[in-house]
N, C-alpha and C positions, 0 to 999 in steps of 0.2 A: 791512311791505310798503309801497314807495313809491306815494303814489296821486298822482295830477296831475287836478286838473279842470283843463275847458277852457278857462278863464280864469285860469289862473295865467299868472304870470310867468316860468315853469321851464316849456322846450319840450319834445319827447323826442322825437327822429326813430325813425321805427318802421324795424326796416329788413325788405326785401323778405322778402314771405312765402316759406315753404320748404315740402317735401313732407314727411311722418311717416308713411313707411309699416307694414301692420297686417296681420301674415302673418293666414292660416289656422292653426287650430291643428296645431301639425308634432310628426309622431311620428319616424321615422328620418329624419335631417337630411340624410342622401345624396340622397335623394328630392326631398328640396324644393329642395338647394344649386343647383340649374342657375337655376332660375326665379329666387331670388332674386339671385342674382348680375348677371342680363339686368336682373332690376328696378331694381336701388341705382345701375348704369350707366346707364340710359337718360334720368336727372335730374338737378337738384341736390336730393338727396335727405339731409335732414339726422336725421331717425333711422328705425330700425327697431323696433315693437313688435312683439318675438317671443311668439307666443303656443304653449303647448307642452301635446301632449296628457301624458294622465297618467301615470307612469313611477317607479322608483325615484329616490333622488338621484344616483346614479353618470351614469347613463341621462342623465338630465336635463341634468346639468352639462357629458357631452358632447357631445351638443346644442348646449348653448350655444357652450361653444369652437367645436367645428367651423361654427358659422354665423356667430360672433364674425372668426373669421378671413377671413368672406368681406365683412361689413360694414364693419367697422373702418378696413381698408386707404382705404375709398373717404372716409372724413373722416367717415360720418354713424356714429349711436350707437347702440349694441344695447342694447335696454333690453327689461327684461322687464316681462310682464304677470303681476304677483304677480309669485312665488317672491323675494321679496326677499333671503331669507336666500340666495338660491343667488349674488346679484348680484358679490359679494366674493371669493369660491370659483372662480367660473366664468369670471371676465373679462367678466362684462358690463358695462356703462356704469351701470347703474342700474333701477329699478322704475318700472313705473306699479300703481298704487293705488287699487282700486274703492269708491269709499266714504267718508265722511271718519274714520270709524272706522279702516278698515283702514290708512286712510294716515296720521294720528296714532300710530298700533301702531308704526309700521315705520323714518317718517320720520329718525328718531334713527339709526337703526344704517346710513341708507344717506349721510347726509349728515355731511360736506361732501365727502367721497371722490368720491359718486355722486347722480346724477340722482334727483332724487324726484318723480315726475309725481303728478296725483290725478284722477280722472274718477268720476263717477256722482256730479254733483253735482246735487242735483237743485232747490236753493235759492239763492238769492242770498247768502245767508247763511251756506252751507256751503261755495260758493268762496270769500267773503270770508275765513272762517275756515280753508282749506287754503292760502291765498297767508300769511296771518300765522303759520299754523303751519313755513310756510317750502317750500312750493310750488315746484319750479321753473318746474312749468308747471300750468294748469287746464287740464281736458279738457271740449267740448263737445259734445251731441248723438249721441254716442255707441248701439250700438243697446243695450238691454239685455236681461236673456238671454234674453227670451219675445220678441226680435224687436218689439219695440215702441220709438219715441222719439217726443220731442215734435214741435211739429210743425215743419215748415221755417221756417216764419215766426219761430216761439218763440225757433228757436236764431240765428237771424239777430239776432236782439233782446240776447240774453245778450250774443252775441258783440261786439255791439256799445256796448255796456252797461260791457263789462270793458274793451274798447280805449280807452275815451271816459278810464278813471277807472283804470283803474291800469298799471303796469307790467311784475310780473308778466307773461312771456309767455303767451298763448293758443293752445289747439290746438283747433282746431273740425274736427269729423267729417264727411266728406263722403260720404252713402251713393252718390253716382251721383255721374260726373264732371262732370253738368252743375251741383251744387254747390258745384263748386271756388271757379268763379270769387265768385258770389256772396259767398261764407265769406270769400274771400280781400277782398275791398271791401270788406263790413263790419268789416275791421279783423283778421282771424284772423292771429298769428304764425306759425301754421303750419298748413296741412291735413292731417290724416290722412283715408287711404282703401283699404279693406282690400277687398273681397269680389269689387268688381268689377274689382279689379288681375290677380286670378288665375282670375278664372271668365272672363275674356270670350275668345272663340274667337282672337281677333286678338295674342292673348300678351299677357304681362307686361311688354316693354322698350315696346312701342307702347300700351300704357293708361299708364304712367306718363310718357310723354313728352308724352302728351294732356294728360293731367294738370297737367305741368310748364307747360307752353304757358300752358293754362288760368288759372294763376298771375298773372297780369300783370295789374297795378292799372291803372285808369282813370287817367289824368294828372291832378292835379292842375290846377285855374283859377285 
């Protein structure tokens, strides 16, 4: 994993943050395709974390095609939450991996073909160890499953932590839209933002283009 302190001699221009959007958990994919499809066009929105309720494999893998087919077109990546093994099978782009366990499990069989994301990191030391283990991206701030995360401060800290020192890209979690921007200034390579893309009354193509907006670094002095 390449690290850069801030005093080396080797620069690295970061480039503009991107959006990582984080469905709901989707049971019949007919249902959700319209929302998603408003979603992935209203940005530049560079993947989708499909998250899927629970199903046979048959079920599942058609799922994925049929939401593959609506992602894909648009340049950003389908990547699943788990089901790694299905990643290869179903046309998705790759896995995200909760844990640094689960994502050491998995890593091997989704790479170098596919994306291997890692999140639920909960140490400094267990992202450092999921960028070496070959990371394509860390995940920050993330809720977990009792609805609990650190605190906004905390994750502003990681994130900024991991931008300062390595290159590894970062996804930092934005639970509310007024997160973005912040996530995005402390250095995040990409925002993901899941809950309130599809619950807000005003739709899915108008939260993610708030979103998008939202994106936009201070200028540099």
């Amino acid at each position: 994993m390449a690290r850069t302190p801030k005093d080396s001699k080797t620069t690295y221009e970061r480039p503009a943050p991107r959006l990582y959007l984080v469905t709901p958990p989707v049971g019949a994919a007919e249902r959700f395709a319209a929302a998603l499809k408003v979603a992935v066009g209203a940005a530049d929105v560079a993947a989708v974390l499909l998250r899927l309720e629970p199903a046979g494999e048959r079920e599942l893998t058609n799922r994925v095609k049929a939401l593959s087919a609506i992602v894909q077109p648009t340049g950003a990546a389908l990547v699943l939450d788990g089901h790694a093994e299905l990643a290869g099978r179903s046309g998705a782009d790759g896995a995200h991996l909760t844990g640094l366990a689960a994502f050491s499990t998995a890593v091997d069989s989704l790479k170098p073909a596919r994306i291997a994301g890692c999140g639920g990191l909960h140490s400094r030391d267990d992202a450092m160890a999921a960028g070496e283990r070959g990371a394509d991206y860390v995940m920050f701030g993330e809720l977990e499953a009792d609805g609990s995360r650190p605190s906004f401060g905390a994750i502003l800290e990681r994130v900024g932590w991991w931008a300062d020192l390595f290159e590894v890209p970062c996804v930092a979690y934005a639970a509310t839209l007024d997160e973005v921007g912040p996530l995005a200034a402390a250095g995040a390579d990409f925002v993901a933002i899941g809950g309130s893309i599809w619950d807000d009354p005003r739709g899915p193509a108008a939260v993610v283009a708030e979103a998008g907006a939202k994106l936009a670094l201070p200028e540099k002095v």
